[in-house]
Biopython code that builds the backbone (N, CA, C, O; Angstrom):
import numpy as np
from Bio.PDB.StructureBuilder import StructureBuilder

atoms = [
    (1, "UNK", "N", (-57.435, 8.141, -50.562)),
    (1, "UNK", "CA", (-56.084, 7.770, -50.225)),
    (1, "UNK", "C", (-55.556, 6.786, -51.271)),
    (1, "UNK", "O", (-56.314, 5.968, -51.791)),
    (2, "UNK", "N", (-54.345, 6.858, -51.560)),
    (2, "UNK", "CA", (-53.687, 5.965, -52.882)),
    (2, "UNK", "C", (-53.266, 4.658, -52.132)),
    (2, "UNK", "O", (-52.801, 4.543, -50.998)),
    (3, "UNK", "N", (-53.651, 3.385, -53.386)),
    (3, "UNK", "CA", (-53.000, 2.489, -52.497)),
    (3, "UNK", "C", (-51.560, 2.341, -51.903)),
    (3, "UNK", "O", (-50.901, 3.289, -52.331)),
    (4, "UNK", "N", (-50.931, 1.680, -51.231)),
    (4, "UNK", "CA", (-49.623, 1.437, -50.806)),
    (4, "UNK", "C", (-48.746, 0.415, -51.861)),
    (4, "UNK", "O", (-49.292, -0.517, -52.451)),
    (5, "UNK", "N", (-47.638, 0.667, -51.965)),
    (5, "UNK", "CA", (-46.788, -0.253, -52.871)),
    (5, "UNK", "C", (-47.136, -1.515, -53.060)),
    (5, "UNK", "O", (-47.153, -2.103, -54.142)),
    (6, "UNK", "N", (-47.566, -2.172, -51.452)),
    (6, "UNK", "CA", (-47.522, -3.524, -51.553)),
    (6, "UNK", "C", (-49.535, -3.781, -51.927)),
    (6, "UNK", "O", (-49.635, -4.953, -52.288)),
    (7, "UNK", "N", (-50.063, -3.532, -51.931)),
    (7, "UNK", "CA", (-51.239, -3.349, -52.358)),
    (7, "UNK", "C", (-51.190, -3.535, -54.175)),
    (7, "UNK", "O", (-51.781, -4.360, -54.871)),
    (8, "UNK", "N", (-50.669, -2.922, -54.398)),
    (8, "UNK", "CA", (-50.447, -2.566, -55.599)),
    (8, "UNK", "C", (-50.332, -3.539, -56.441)),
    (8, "UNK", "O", (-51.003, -3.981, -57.374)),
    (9, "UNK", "N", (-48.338, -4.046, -55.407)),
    (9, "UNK", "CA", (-48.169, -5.405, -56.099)),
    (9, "UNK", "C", (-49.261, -6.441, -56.067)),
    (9, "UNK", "O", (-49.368, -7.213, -57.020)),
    (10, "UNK", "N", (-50.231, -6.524, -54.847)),
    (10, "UNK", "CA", (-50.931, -7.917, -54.530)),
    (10, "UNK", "C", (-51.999, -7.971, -55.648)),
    (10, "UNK", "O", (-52.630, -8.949, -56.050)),
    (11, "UNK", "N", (-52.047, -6.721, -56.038)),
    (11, "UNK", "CA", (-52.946, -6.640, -57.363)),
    (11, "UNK", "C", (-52.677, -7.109, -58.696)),
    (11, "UNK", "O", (-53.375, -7.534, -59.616)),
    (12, "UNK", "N", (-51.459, -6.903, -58.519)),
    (12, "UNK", "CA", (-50.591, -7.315, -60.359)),
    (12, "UNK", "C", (-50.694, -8.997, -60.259)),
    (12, "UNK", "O", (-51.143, -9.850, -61.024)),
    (13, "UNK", "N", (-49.991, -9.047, -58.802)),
    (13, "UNK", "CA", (-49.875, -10.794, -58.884)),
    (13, "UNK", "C", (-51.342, -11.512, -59.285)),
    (13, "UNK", "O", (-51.371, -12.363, -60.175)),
    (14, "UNK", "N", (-52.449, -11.144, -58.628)),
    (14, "UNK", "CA", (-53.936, -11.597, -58.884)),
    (14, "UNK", "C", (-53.952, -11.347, -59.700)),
    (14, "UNK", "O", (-53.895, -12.363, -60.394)),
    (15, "UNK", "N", (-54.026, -10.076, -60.568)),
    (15, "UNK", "CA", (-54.104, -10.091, -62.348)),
    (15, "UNK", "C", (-53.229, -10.682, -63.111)),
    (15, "UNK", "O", (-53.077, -10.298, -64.270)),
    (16, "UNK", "N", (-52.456, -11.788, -62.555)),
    (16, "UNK", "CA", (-51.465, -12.504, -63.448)),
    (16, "UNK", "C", (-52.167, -13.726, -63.949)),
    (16, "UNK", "O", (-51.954, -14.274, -65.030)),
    (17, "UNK", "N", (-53.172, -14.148, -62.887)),
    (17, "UNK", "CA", (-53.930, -15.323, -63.350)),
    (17, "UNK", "C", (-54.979, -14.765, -64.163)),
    (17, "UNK", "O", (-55.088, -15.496, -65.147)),
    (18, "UNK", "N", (-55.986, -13.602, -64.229)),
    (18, "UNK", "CA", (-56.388, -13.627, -65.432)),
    (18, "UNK", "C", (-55.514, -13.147, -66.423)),
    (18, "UNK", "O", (-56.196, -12.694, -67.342)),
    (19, "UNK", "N", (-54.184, -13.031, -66.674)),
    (19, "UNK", "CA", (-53.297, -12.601, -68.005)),
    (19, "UNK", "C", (-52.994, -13.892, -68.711)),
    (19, "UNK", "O", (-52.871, -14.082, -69.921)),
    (20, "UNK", "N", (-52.859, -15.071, -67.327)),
    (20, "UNK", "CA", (-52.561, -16.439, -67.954)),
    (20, "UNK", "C", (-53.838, -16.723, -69.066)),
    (20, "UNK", "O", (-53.577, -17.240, -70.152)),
    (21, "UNK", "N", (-55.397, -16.298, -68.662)),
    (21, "UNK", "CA", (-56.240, -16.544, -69.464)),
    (21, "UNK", "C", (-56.021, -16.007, -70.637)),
    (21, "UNK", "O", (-55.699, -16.717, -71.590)),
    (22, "UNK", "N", (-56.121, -15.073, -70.713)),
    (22, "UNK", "CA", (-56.153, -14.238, -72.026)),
    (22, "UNK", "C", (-55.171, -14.284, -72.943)),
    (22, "UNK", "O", (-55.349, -14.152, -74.154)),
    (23, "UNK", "N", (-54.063, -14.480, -72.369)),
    (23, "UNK", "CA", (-52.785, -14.904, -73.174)),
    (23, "UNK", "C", (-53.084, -16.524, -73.950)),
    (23, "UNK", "O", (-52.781, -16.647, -75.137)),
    (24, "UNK", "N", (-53.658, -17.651, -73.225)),
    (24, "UNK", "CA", (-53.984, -18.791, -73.652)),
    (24, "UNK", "C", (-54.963, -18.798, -74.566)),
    (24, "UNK", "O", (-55.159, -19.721, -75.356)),
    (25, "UNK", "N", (-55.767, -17.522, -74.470)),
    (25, "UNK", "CA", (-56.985, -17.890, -75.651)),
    (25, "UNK", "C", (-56.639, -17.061, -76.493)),
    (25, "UNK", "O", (-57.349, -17.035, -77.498)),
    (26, "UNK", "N", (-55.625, -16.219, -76.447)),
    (26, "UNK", "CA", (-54.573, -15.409, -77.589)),
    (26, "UNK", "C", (-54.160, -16.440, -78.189)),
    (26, "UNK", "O", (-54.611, -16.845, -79.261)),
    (27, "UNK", "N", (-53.118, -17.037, -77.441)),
    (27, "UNK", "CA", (-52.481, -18.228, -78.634)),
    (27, "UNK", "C", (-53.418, -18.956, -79.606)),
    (27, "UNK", "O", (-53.168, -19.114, -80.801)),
    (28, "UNK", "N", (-54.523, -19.382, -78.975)),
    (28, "UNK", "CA", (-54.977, -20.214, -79.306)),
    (28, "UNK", "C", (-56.009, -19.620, -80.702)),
    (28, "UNK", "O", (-56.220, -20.309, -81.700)),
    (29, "UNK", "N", (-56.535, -18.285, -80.503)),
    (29, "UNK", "CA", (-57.195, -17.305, -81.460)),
    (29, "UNK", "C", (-56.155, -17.669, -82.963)),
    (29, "UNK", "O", (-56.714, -17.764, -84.055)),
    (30, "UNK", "N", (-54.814, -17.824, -82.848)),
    (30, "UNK", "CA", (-53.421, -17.494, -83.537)),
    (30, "UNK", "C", (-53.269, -18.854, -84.390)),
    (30, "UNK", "O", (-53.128, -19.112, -85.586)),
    (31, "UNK", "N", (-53.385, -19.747, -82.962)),
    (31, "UNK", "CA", (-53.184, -21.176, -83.708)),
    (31, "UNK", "C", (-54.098, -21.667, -84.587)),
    (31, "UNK", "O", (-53.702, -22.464, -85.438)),
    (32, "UNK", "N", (-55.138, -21.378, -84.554)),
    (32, "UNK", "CA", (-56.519, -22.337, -84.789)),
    (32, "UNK", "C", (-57.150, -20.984, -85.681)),
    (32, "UNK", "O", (-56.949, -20.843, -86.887)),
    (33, "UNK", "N", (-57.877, -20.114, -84.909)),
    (33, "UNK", "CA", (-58.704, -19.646, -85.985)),
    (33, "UNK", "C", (-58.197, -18.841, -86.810)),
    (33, "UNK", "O", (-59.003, -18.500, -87.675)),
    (34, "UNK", "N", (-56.762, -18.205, -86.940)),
    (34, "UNK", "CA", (-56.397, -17.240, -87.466)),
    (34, "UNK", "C", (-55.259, -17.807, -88.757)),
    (34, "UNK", "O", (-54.689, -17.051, -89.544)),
    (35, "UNK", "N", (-55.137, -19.120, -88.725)),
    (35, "UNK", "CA", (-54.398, -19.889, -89.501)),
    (35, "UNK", "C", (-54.840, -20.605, -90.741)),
    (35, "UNK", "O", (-55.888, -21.214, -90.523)),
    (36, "UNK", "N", (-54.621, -20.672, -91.348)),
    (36, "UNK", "CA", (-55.194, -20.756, -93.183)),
    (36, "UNK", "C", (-55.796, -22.630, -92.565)),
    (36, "UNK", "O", (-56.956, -22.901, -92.872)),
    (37, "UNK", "N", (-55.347, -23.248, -92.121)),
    (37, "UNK", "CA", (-55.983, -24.558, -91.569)),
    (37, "UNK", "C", (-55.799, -24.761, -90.348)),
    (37, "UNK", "O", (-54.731, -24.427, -89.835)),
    (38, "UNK", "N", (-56.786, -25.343, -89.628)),
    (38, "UNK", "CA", (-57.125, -25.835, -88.211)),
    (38, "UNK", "C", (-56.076, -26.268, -87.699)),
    (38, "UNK", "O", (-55.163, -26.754, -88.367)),
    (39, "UNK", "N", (-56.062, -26.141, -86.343)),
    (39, "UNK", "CA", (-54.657, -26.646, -85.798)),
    (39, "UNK", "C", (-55.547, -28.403, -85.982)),
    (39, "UNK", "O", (-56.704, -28.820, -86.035)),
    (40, "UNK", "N", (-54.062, -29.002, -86.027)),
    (40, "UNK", "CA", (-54.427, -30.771, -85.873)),
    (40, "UNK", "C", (-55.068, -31.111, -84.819)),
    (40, "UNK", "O", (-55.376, -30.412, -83.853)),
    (41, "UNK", "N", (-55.265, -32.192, -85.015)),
    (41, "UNK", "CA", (-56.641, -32.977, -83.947)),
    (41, "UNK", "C", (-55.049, -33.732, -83.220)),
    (41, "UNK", "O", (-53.971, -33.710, -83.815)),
    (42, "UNK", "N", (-55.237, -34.258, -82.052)),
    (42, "UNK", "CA", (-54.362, -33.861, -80.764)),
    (42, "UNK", "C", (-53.630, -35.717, -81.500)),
    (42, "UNK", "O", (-52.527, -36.262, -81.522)),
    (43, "UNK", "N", (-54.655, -35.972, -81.848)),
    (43, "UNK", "CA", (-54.036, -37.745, -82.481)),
    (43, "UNK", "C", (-53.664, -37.830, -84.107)),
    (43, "UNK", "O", (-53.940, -38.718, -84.914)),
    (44, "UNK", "N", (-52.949, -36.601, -84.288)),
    (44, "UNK", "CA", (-53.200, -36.723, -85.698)),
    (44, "UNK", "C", (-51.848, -37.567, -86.189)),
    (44, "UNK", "O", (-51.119, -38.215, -85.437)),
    (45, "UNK", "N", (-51.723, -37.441, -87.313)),
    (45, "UNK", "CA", (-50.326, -38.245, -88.110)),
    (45, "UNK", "C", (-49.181, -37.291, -87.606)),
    (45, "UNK", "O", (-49.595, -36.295, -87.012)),
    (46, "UNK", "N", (-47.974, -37.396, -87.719)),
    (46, "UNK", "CA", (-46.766, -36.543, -87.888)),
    (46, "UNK", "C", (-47.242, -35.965, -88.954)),
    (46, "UNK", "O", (-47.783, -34.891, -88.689)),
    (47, "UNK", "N", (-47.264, -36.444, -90.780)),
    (47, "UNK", "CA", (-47.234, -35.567, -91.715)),
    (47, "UNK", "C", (-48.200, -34.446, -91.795)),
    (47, "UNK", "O", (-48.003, -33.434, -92.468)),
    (48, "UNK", "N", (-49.332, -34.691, -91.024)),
    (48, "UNK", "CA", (-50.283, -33.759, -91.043)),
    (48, "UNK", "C", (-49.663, -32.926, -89.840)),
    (48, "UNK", "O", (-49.829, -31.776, -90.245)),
    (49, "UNK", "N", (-49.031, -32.826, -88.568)),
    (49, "UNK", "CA", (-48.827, -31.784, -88.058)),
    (49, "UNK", "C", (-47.723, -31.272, -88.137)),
    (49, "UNK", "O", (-47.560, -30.266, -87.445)),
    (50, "UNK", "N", (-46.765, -31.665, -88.838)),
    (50, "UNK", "CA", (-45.603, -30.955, -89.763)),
    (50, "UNK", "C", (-46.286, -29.853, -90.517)),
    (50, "UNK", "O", (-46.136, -28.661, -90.248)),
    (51, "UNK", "N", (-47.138, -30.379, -91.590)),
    (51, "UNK", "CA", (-47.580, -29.423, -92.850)),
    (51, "UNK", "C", (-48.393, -28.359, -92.026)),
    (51, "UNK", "O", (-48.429, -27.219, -92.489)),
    (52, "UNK", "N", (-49.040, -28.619, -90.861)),
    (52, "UNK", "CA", (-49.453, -27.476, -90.494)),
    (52, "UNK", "C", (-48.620, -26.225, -90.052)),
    (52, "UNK", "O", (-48.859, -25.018, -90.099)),
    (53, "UNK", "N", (-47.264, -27.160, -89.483)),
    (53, "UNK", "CA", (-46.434, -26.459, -88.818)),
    (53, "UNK", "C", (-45.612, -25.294, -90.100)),
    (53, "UNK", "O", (-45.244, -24.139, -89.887)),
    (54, "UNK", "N", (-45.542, -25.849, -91.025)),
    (54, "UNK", "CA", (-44.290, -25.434, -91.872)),
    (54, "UNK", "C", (-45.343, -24.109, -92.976)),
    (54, "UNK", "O", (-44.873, -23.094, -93.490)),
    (55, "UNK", "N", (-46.837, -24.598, -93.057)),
    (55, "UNK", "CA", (-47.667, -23.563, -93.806)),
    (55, "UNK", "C", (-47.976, -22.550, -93.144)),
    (55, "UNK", "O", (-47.984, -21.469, -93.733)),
    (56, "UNK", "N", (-48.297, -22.609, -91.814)),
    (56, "UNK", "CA", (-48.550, -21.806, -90.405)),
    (56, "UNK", "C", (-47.413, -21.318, -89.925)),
    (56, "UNK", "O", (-47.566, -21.209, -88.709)),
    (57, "UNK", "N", (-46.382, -20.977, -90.231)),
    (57, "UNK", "CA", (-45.072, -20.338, -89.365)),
    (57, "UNK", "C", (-45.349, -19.764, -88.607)),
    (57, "UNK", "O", (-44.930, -20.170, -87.523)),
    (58, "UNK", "N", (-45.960, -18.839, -88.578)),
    (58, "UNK", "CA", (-45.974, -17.469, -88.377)),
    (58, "UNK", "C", (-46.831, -17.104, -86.992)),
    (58, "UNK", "O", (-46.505, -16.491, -85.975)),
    (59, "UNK", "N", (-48.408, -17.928, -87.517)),
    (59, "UNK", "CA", (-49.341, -18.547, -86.674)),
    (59, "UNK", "C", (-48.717, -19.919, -85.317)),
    (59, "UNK", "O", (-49.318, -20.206, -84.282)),
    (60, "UNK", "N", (-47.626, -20.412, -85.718)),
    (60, "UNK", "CA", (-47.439, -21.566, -84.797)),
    (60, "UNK", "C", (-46.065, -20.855, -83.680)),
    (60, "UNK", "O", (-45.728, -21.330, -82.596)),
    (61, "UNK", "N", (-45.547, -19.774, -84.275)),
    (61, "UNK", "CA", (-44.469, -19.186, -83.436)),
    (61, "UNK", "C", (-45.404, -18.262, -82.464)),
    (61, "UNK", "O", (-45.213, -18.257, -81.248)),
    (62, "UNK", "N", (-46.264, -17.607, -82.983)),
    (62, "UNK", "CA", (-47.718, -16.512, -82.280)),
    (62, "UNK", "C", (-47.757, -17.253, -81.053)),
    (62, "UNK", "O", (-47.502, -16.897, -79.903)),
    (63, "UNK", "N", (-48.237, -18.681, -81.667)),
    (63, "UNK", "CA", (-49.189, -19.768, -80.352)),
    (63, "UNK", "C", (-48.009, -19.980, -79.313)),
    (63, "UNK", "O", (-48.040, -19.635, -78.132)),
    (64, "UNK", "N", (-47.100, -20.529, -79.887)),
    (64, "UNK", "CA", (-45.806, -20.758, -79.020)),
    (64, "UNK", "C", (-45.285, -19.708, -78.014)),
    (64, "UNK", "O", (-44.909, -19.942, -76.865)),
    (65, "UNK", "N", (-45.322, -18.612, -78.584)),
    (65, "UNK", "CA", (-44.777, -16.807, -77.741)),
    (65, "UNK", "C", (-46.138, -16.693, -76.657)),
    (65, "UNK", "O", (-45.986, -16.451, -75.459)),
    (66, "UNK", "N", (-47.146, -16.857, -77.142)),
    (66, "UNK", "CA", (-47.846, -16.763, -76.028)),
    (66, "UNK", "C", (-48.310, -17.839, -75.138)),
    (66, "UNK", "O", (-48.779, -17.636, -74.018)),
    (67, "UNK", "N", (-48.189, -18.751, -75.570)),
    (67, "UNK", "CA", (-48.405, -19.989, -74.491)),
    (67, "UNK", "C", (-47.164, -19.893, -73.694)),
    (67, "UNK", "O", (-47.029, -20.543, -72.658)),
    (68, "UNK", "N", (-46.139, -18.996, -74.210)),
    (68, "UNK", "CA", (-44.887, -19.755, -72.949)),
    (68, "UNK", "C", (-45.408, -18.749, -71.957)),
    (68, "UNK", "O", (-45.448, -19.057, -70.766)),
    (69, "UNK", "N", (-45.938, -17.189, -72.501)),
    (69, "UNK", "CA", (-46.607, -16.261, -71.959)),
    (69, "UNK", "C", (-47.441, -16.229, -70.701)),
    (69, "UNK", "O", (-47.535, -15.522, -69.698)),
    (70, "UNK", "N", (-48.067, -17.432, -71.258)),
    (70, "UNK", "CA", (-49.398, -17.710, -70.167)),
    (70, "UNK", "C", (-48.787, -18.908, -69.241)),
    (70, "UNK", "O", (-49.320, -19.226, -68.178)),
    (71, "UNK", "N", (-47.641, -19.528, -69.743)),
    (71, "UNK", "CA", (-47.427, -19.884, -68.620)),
    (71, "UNK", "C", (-46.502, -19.112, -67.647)),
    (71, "UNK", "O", (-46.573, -19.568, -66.506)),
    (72, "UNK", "N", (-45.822, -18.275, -67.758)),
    (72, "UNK", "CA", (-45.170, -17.755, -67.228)),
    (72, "UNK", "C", (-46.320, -16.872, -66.099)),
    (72, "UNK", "O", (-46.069, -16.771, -64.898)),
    (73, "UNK", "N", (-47.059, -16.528, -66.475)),
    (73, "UNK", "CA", (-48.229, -15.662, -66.118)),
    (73, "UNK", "C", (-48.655, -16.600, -65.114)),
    (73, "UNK", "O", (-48.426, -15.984, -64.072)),
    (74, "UNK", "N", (-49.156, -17.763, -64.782)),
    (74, "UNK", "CA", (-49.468, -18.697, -64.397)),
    (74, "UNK", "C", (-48.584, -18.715, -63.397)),
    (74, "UNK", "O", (-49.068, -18.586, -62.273)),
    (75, "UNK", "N", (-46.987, -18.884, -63.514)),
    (75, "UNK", "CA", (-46.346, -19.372, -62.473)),
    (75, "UNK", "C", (-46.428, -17.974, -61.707)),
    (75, "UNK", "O", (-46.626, -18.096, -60.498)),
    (76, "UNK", "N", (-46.313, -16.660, -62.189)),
    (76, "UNK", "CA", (-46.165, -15.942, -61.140)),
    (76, "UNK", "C", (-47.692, -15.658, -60.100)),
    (76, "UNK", "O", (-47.606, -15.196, -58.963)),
    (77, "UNK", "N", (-48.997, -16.026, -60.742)),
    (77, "UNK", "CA", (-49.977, -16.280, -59.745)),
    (77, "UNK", "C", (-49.741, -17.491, -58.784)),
    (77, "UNK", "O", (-49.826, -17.192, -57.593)),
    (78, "UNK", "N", (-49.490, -18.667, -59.036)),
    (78, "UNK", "CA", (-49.465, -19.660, -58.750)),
    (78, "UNK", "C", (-48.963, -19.395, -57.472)),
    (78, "UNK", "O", (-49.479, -19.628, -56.379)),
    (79, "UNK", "N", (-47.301, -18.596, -57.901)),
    (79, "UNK", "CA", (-46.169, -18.118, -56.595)),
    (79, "UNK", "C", (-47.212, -16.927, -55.933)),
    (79, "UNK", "O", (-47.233, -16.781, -54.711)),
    (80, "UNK", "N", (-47.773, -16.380, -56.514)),
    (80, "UNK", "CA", (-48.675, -15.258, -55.331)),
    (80, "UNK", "C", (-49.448, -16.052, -54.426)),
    (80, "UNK", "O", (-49.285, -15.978, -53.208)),
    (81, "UNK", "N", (-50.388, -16.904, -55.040)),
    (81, "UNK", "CA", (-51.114, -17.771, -54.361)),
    (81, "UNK", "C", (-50.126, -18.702, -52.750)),
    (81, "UNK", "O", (-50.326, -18.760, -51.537)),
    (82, "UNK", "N", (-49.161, -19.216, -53.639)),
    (82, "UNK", "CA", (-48.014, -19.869, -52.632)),
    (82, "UNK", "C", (-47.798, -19.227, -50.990)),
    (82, "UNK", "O", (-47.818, -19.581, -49.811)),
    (83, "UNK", "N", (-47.539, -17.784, -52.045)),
    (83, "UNK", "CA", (-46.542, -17.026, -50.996)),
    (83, "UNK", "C", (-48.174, -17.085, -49.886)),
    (83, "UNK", "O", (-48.234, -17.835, -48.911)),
    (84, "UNK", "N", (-49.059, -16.383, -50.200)),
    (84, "UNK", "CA", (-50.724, -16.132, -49.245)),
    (84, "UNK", "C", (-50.860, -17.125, -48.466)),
    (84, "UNK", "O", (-51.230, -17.001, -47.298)),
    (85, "UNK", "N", (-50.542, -18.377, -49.090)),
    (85, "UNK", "CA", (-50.809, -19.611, -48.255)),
    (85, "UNK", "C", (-50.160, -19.595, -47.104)),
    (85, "UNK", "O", (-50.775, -19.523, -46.039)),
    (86, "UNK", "N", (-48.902, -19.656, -47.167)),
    (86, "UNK", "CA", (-47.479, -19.451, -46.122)),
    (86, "UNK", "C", (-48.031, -18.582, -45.440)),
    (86, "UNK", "O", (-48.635, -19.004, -44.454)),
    (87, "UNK", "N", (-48.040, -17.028, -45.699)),
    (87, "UNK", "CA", (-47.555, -16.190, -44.522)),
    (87, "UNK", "C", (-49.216, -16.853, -43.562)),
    (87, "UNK", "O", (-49.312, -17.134, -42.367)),
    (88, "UNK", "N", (-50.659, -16.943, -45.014)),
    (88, "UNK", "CA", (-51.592, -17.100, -43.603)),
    (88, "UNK", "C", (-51.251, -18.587, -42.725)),
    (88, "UNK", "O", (-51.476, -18.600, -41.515)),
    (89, "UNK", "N", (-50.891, -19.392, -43.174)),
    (89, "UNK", "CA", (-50.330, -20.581, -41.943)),
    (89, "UNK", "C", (-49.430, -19.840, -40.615)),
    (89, "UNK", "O", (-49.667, -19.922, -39.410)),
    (90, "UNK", "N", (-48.152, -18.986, -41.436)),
    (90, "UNK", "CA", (-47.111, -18.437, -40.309)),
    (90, "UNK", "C", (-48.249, -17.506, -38.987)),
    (90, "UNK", "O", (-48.143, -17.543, -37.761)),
    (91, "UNK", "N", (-49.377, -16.665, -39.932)),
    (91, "UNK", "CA", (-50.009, -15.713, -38.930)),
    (91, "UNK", "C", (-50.904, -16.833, -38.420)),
    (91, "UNK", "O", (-51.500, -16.356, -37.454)),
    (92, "UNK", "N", (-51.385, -18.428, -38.656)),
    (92, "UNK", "CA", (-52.154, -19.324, -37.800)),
    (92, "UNK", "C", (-51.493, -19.148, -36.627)),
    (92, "UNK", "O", (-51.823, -18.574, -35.589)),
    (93, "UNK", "N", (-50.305, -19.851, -37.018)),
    (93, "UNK", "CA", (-49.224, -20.400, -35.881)),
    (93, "UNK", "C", (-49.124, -19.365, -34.969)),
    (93, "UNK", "O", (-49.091, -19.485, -33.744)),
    (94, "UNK", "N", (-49.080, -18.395, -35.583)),
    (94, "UNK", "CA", (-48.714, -17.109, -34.423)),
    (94, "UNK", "C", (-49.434, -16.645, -33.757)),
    (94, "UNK", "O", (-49.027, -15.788, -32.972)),
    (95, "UNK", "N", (-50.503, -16.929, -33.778)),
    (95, "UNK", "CA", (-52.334, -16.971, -33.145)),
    (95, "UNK", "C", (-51.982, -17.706, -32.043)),
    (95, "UNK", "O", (-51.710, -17.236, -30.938)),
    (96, "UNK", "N", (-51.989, -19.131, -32.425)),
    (96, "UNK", "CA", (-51.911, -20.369, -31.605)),
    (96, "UNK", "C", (-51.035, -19.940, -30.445)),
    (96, "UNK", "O", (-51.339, -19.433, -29.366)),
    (97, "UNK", "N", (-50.013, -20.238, -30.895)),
    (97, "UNK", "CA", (-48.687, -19.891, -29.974)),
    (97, "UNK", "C", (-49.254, -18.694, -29.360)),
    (97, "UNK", "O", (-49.511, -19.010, -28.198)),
    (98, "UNK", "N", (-49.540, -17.614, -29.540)),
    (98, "UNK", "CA", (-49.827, -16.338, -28.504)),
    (98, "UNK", "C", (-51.169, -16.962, -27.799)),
    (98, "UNK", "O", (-51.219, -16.903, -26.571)),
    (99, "UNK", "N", (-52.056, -17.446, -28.382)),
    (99, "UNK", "CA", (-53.415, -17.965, -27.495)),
    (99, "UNK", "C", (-52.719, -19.017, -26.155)),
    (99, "UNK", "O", (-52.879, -18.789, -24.956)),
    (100, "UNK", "N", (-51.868, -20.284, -26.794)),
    (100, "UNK", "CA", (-50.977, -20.795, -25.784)),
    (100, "UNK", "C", (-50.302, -20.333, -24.543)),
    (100, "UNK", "O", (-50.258, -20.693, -23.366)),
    (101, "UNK", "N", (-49.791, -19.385, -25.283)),
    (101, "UNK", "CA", (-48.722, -18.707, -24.240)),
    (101, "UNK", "C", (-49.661, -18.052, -23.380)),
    (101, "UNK", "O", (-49.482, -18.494, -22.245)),
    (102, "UNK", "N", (-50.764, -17.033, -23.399)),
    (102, "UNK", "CA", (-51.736, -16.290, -22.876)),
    (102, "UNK", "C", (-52.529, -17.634, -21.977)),
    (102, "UNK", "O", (-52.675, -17.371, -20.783)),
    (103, "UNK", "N", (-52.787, -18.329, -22.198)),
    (103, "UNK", "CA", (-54.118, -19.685, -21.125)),
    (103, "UNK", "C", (-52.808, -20.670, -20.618)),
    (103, "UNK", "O", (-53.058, -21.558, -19.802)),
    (104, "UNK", "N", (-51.388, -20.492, -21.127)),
    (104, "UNK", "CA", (-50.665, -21.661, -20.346)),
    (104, "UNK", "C", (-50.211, -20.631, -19.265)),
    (104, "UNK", "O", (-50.515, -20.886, -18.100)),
    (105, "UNK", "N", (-49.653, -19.717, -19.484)),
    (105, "UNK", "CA", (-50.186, -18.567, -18.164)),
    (105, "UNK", "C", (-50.762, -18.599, -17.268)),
    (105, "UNK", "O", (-50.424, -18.949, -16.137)),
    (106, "UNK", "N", (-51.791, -18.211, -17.678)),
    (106, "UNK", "CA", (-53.029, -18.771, -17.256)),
    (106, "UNK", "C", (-53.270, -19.877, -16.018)),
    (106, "UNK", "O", (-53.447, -19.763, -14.806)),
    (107, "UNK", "N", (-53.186, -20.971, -16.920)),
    (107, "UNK", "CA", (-53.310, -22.725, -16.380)),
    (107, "UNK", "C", (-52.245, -22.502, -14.752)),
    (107, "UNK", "O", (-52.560, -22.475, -13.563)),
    (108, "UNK", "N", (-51.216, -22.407, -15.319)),
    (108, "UNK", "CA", (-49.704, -22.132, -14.348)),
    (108, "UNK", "C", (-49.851, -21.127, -13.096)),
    (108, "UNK", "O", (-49.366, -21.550, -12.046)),
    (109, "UNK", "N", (-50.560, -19.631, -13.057)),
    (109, "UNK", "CA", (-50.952, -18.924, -12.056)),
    (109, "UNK", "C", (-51.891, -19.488, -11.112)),
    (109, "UNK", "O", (-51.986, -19.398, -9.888)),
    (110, "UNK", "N", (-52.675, -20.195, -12.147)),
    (110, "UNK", "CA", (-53.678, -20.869, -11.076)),
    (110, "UNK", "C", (-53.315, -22.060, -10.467)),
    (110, "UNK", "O", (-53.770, -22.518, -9.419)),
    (111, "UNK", "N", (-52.334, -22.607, -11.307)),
    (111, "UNK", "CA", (-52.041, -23.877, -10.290)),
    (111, "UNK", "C", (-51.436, -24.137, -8.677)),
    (111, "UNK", "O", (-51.352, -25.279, -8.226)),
]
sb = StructureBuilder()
sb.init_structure("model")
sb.init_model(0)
sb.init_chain("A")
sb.init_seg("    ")
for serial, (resi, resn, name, xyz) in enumerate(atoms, 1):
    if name == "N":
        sb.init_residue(resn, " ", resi, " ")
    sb.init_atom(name, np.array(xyz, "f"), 0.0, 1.0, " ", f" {name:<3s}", serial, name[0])
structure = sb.get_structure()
């Protein structure tokens, strides 16, 4: 049997958090090892991460396109994750409340 639409989607959204991965160690393949010099050390001078910036174009726009990538990727797991949280609280509540309603019944016939 084929999955159902929404199946489908719940799948893309979960594969969004590993796309956030792979996209981040894309950039980062782009920035760092694929660039004629190392990306800068995180404390470096301005002039040194200018010159990287301006020799690396090409490599620092790569890192940039996919880091916004992975985050974007990120927020839409993040929101899958969100949304799972919610509805399972709404289906707690709706437990509760029907268990309530069913034993306050209950409590009330017998009283």
């Amino acid at each position: 049997m084929r999955p159902g639409i929404a199946e489908v989607g719940e799948r893309l959204w979960a594969a969004s958090g590993a796309l956030a991965i792979v996209l981040f160690g894309c950039g980062l393949l782009f920035g760092d090892i694929l660039g004629s010099d190392n990306y800068p050390a995180l404390d470096a001078r301005f002039e040194e991460v200018r010159r990287y910036s301006l020799d690396n174009r090409s490599e620092v726009h790569a890192l940039a396109f996919l880091h916004t990538l992975s985050a974007l990727a990120l927020l839409c797991f993040a929101t899958s994750w969100g949304s799972k949280l919610c509805q399972t609280a709404r289906f707690g509540d709706l437990q509760r409340d029907r268990v309530n309603a069913r034993w306050g019944a209950k409590i009330q016939f017998r009283l």
